[in-house]
TIRODREN-499394 format. One line per field, with one value per residue (C-alpha): residue in one letter; z negated, x negated, y. Coordinates in steps of 0.02 Angstrom, whole numbers. Example, Ala and Ser with C-alpha at 12.3 -4.5 7.8 and 13.67 -1.06 7.14 Angstrom:
loke = c(A|S)
z = c(-390|-357)
x = c(-615|-684)
y = c(-225|-53)
END
This chain:
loke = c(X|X|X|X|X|X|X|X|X|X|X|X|X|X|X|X|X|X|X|X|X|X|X|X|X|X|X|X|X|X|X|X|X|X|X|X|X|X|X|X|X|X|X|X|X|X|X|X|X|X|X|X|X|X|X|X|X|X|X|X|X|X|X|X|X|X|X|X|X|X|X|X|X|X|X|X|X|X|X|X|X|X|X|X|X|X|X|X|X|X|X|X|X|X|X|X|X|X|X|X|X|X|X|X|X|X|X|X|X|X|X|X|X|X|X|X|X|X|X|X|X|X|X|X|X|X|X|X|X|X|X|X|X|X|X|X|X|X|X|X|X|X|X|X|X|X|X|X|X|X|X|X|X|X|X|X|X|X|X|X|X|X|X|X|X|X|X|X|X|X|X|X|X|X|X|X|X|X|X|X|X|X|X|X|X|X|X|X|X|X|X|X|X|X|X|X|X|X|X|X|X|X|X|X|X|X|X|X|X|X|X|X|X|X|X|X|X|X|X|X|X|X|X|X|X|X|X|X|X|X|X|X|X|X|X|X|X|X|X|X|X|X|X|X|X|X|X|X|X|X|X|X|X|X|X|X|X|X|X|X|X|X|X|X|X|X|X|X|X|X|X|X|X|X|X|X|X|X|X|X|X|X|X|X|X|X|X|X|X|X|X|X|X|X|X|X|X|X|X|X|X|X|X|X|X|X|X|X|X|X|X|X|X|X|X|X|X|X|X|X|X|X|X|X|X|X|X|X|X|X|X|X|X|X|X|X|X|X|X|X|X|X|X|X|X|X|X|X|X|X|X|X|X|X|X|X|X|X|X|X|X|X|X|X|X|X|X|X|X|X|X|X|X|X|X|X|X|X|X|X|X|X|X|X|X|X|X|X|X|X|X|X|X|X|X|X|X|X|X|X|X|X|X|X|X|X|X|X|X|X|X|X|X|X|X)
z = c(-2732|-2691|-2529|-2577|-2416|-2511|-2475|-2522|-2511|-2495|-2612|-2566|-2649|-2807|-2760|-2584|-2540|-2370|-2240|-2061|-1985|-2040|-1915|-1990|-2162|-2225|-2395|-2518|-2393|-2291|-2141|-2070|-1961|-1887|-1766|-1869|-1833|-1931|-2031|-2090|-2243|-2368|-2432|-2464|-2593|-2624|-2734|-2711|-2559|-2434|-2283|-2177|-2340|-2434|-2593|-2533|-2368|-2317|-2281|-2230|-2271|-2136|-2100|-2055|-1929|-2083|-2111|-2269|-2222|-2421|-2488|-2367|-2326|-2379|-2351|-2205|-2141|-2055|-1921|-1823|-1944|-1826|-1948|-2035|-2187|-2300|-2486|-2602|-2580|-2768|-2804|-2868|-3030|-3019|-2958|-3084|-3224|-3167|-3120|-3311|-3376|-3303|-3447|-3332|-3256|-3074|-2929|-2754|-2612|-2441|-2315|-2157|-1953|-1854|-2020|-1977|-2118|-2097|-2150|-2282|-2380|-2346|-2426|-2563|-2588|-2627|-2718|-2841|-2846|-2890|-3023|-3089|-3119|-3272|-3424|-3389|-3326|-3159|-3035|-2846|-2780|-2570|-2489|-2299|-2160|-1996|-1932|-1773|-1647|-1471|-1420|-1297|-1104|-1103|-1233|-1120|-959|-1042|-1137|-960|-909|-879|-1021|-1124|-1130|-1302|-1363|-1250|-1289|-1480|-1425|-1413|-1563|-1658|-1608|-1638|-1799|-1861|-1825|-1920|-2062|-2065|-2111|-2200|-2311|-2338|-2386|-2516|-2602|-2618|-2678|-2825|-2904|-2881|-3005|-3115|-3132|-3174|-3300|-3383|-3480|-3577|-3449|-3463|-3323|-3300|-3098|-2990|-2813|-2689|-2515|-2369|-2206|-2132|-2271|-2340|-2210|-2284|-2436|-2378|-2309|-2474|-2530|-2387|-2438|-2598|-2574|-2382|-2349|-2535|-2491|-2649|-2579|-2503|-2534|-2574|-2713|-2789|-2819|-2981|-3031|-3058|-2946|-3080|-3125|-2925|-2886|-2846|-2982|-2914|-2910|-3092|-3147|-3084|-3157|-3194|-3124|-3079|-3186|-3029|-2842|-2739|-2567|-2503|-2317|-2295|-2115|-2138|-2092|-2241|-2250|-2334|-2533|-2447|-2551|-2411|-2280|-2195|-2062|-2009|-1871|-1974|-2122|-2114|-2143|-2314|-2485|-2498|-2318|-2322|-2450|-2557|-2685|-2723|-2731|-2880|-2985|-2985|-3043|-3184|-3101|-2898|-2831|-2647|-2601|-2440|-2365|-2326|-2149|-2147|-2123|-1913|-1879|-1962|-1845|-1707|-1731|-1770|-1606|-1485|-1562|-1577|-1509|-1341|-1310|-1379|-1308|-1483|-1542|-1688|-1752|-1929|-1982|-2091|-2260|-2310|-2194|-2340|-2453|-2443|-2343|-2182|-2020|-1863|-1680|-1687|-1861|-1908|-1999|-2136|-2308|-2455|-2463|-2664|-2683|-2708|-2906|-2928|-2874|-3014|-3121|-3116|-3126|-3299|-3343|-3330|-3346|-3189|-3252|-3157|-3017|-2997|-2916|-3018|-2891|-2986|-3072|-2938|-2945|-2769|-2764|-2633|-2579|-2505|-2483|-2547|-2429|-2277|-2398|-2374|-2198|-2030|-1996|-2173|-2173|-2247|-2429|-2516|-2592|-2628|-2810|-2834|-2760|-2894|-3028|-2978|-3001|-3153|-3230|-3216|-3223|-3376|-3449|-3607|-3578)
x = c(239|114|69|-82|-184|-383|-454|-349|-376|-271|-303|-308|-199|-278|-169|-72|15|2|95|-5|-149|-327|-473|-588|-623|-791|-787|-665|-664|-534|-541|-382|-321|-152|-111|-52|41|131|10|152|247|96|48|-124|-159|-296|-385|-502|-417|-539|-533|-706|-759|-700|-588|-510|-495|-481|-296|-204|-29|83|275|387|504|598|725|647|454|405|496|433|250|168|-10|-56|-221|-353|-389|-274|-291|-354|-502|-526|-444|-521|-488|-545|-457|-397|-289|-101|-163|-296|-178|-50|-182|-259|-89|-29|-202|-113|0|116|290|282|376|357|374|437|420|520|511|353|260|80|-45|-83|87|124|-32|29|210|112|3|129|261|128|76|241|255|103|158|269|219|306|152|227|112|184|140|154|185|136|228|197|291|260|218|221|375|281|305|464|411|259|375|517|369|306|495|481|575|662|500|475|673|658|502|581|711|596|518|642|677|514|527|671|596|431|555|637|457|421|570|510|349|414|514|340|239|386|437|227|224|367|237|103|199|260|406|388|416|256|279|417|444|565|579|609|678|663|752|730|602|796|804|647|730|877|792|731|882|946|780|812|968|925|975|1107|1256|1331|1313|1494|1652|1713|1593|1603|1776|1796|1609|1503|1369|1230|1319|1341|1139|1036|891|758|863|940|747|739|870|822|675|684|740|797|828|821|911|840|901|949|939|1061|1245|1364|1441|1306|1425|1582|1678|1671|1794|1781|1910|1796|1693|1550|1539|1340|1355|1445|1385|1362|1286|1195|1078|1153|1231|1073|989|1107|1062|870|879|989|1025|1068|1039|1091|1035|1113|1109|1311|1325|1159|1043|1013|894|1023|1148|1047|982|1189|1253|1093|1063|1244|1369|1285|1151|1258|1434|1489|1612|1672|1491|1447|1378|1199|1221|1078|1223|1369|1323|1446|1607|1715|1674|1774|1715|1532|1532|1647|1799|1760|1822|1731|1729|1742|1578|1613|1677|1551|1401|1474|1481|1321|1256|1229|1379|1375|1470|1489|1359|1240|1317|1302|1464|1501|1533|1570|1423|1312|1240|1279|1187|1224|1058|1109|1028|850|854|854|733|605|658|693|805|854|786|614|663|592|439|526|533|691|709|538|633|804|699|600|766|813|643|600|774|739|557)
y = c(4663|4799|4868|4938|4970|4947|4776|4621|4441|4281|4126|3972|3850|3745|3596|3505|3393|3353|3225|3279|3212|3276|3321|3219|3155|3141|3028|3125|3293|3322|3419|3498|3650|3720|3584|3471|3305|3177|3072|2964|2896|2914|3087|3121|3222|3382|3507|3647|3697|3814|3914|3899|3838|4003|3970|4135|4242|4413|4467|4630|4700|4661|4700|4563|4651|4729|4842|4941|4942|5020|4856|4720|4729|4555|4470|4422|4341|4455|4342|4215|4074|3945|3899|3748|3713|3576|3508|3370|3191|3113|2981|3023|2974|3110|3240|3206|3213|3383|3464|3412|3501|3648|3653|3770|3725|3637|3725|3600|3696|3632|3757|3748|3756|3834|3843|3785|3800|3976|4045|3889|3960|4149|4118|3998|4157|4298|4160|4113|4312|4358|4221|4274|4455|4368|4320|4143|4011|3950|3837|3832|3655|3658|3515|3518|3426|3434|3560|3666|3564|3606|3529|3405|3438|3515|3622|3667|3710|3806|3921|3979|4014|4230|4345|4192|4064|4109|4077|3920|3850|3842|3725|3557|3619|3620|3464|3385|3458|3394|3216|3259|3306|3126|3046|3180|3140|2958|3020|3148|3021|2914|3067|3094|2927|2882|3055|2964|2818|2907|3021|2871|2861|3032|3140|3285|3386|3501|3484|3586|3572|3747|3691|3844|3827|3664|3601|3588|3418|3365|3371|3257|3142|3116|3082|2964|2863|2834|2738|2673|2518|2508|2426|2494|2666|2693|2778|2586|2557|2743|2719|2683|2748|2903|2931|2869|2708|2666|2714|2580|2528|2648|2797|2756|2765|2959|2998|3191|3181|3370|3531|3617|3604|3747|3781|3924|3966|3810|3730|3589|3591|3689|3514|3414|3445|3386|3251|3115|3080|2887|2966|3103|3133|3207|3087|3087|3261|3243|3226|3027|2990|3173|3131|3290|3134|3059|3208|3269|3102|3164|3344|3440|3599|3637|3778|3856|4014|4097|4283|4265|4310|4409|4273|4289|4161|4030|4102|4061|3925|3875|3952|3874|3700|3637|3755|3787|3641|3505|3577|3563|3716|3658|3607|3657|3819|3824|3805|3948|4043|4064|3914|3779|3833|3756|3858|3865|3895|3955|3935|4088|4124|4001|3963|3920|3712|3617|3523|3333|3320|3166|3288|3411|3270|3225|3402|3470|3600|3789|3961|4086|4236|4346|4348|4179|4076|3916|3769|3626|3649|3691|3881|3968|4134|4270|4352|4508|4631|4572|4435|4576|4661|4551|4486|4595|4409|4407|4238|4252|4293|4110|4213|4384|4458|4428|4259|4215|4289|4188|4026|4075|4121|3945|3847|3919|3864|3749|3752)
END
């Protein structure tokens, strides 16, 4: 990406898809800015989006606390970003038909914790920049949830704390936001199987989904709503079964549904590809009650990208969310930490974990190239040391170069 210093500009996004709360809503305009809440289970859906009205706003090259300042200066908005942002209300219908007039190959994007609008159209920005910079036509699609909020009164008393405010304040946060991701999740699976039913029966859109950080529980919760409430869904009645032929009739329909998913960073436990275990402790944390399982009936391809040990924030948040808050030692490790593995205390000393055979089965069949590691058929990628490239926490890598060319490498596969 350049880091030319001459004037520069951030675009605006030609399509969202958006599960917060707007500021007002005039007929089909939608008014919106960064403090967001949940607007529920329904996604509404926009075009034109605009910043004060601008289809495009002034930006400056910024550094991200990084290691290698020449590699990792990205756009940045000029001012604070507490503007509104507004866009054109249209039916799914409408959205489907003027994404598929496109003619280019659909990447979602779910970004992850403390991302308010602002930095959800930076990384849309310099993701769909760095597509563009191939020859390959890729569209990035974001879909907003409400993360970010303020954490509610604890969050407002732990902020104000002297020297660790900041660190504390996070805590209820991050909380808050992983609730927010739960309805998000419902609302994702309504915005996808609505695009199956609009698509039709010949598929004509060539979708992939990119999960960062905890956008990754968005993701899952997908899953876990797609087969909610199934009492098929059990170790008992995948016994004798593959993982299509015990889905319920909705999930059967999306079947494929997706080229690729994407873990980037992932902020769910290293568990979620574990064959299941009814004897242990964590079973909702496995593949089946995870959401991972249904999951690898909608797509062809997995993906999980990790920064193996590098990835700080993930250690954190590992260390202060479980280990420490919830007096819970032997609590999982991040999968965006090593990909999918079995952690000791503090979520060290681990060894890589088998992902679940029936989530291999389902998964169409590859060989280990590139670097690539070849678990059961689900592509783990170590990120090092572009991931700290683009990140000072080595977390921030979802819209590098090489992470774009990682997915194009794949999303373009067949096409």
């Amino acid at each position: 990406m350049s880091t030319a210093t001459d004037a520069v500009s951030i675009a605006l996004p030609k399509f969202l898809v958006t599960t917060v709360e707007p500021k007002a809503q005039d007929d089909d305009k939608v008014v919106f800015d960064r403090y967001s809440k949940q607007l529920g289970e329904m996604p509404l859906f926009l075009v034109d989006l605009k910043y004060e009205d601008k289809a495009s706003v002034p930006a400056v090259w910024k550094e991200d606390g990084n290691k290698k300042p020449e590699k990792t200066k990205i756009k940045k908005f000029a001012d604070e970003g507490n503007g509104d942002f507004s866009g054109k209300a249209v039916s799914q219908a409408e959205f489907t038909a003027l994404l598929a007039k496109e003619g280019k190959v659909l990447l979602f994007y779910l970004h992850g914790m403390g991302q308010q609008t602002k930095q959800m159209v930076e990384a849309t920005d310099s993701m769909q920049t760095n597509f563009d910079s191939q020859p390959e036509g890729v569209l990035v699609v974001p879909v907003d949830w409400a993360a970010d909020d303020d954490g509610g009164m604890l969050g407002s008393v732990l902020k104000h704390i002297p020297l660790l405010g900041e660190k504390l304040g996070a805590i209820p946060r991050y909380w808050e936001d992983q609730e927010n991701a739960m309805l998000a999740g419902k609302a994702l699976w309504k915005l996808f199987t609505g695009l199956k039913k609009e698509m039709g029966s010949e598929q004509l859109l060539s979708l992939n989904v990119m999960a960062h950080s905890m956008g990754n529980r968005v993701l899952r919760c997908m899953g876990k709503e797609a087969v909610e409430g199934d009492a098929s869904w059990t170790e008992e009645g995948l016994q004798d079964k593959s993982l299509l032929e015990a889905a319920p009739e909705h999930l059967k329909n999306h079947e494929n549904l997706f080229e690729n998913i994407f873990f980037v960073a992932a902020d769910i436990p290293e568990s979620v590809f574990d064959e299941p275990d009814g004897k242990h402790a964590e079973q909702a944390e496995h593949a089946l009650q995870s959401g991972v399982a249904a999951l690898a009936v909608m797509t062809k391809r997995m993906h999980v990208l990790h920064g193996d040990g590098t990835d700080t924030a993930l250690s954190r948040e590992s260390i202060l969310t479980n280990q420490v808050l919830k007096a819970d030692f032997k609590a999982k490790a991040r999968l965006g930490s090593h990909g999918p593995q079995s952690s000791k205390i503090f979520g060290l000393c681990g060894e890589r974990s088998k992902v679940w055979d029936k989530i291999g089965d389902a998964l169409e069949r590859y060989e280990e190239k590139d670097g690539e590691e070849n678990n059961r058929n689900v592509h783990v990628k170590d990120c090092r040391p572009w991931n700290t490239d683009a990140s000072g926490s080595g977390h921030n890598y979802q819209f590098a170069p090489d992470a774009v060319a990682y997915y194009l490498k794949h999303m373009t596969k067949g096409v």
